[in-house]
N, C-alpha and C positions, 0 to 999 in steps of 0.2 A: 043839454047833453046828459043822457043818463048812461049810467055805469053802472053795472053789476058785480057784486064777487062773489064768492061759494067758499064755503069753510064745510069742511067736514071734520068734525069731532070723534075721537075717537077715547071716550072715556074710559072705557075698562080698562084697555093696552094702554092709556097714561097714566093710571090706578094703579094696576099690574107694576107698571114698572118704576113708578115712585115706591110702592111697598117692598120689592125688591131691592131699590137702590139705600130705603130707610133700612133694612134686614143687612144689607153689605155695611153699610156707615154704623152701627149697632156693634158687629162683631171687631170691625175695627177700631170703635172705640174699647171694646172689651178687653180686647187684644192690649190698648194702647194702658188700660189699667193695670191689665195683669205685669207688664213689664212695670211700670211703674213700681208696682207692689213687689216685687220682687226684688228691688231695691232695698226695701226694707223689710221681710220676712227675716225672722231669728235664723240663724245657719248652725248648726254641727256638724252634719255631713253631707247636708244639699239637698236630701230627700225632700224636704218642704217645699224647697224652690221648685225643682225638677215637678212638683205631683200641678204645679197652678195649669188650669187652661180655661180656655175663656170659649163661649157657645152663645149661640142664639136660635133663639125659639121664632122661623120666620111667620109662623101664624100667628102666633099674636106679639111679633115685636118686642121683645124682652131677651134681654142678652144677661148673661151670666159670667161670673169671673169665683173660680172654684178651686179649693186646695183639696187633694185627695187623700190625707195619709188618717191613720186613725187619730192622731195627736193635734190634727191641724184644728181644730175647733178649740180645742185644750190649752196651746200655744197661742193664739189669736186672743184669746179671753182675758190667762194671766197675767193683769197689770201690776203682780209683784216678782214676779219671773226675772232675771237679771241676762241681759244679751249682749252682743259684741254692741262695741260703738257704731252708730248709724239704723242699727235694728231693732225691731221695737215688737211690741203685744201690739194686737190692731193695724198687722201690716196691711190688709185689706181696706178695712170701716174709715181709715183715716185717708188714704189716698183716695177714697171717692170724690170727699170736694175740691178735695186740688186738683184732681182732672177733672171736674165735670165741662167747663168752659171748654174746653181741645175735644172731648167728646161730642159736644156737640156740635162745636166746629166740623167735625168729622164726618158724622150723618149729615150736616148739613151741604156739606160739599158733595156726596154722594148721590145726595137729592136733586142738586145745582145740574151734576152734569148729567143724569137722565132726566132733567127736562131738556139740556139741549139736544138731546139725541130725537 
């Protein structure tokens, strides 16, 4: 008894749409930092907090988590600076590794459900 099947491959459009779904999983973990960080960014009037946003670069896969104000680099740096309780110098540098695990999680699950698609 012989049997046949056909597969047809469609590489690019599974390509295509895993690099998409790593570039959606990328910006939501970005996202998932920037709040994090936000937690602990130094406060006075909120400026700092307010200026964070987070971006990705979908051509080459690299996402960004960014504070905008002229101070923000100034404030992040000074580790003799004195801030409320819970707030700290390094409200960015320092919550990279405690979320990197849930970020990844994140692209990974992005990735999961455009291959069932």
């Amino acid at each position: 008894m012989s049997q046949s099947a056909r597969l047809r491959w469609n590489g690019q459009a599974a390509t295509a749409a895993i690099r998409q779904a790593a570039a959606r999983g990328a910006l939501l973990g970005a996202e998932h930092v920037l709040q994090a960080s936000r937690q602990q960014v130094p406060i006075a009037e909120g400026t700092l907090e307010r200026s964070g946003a987070a971006s990705v670069d979908e051509q080459q896969l690299v996402a960004a988590v960014s504070y905008d104000t002229p101070y923000a680099r100034r404030v992040h740096e000074d580790l003799n600076a004195r801030h409320s309780p819970g707030r700290s110098a390094k409200y960015l540098e320092s919550v990279l590794p405690q979320e990197s695990t849930t970020v990844q999680a994140l692209i990974a699950a992005q990735v999961r459900r455009a291959l069932r698609s």
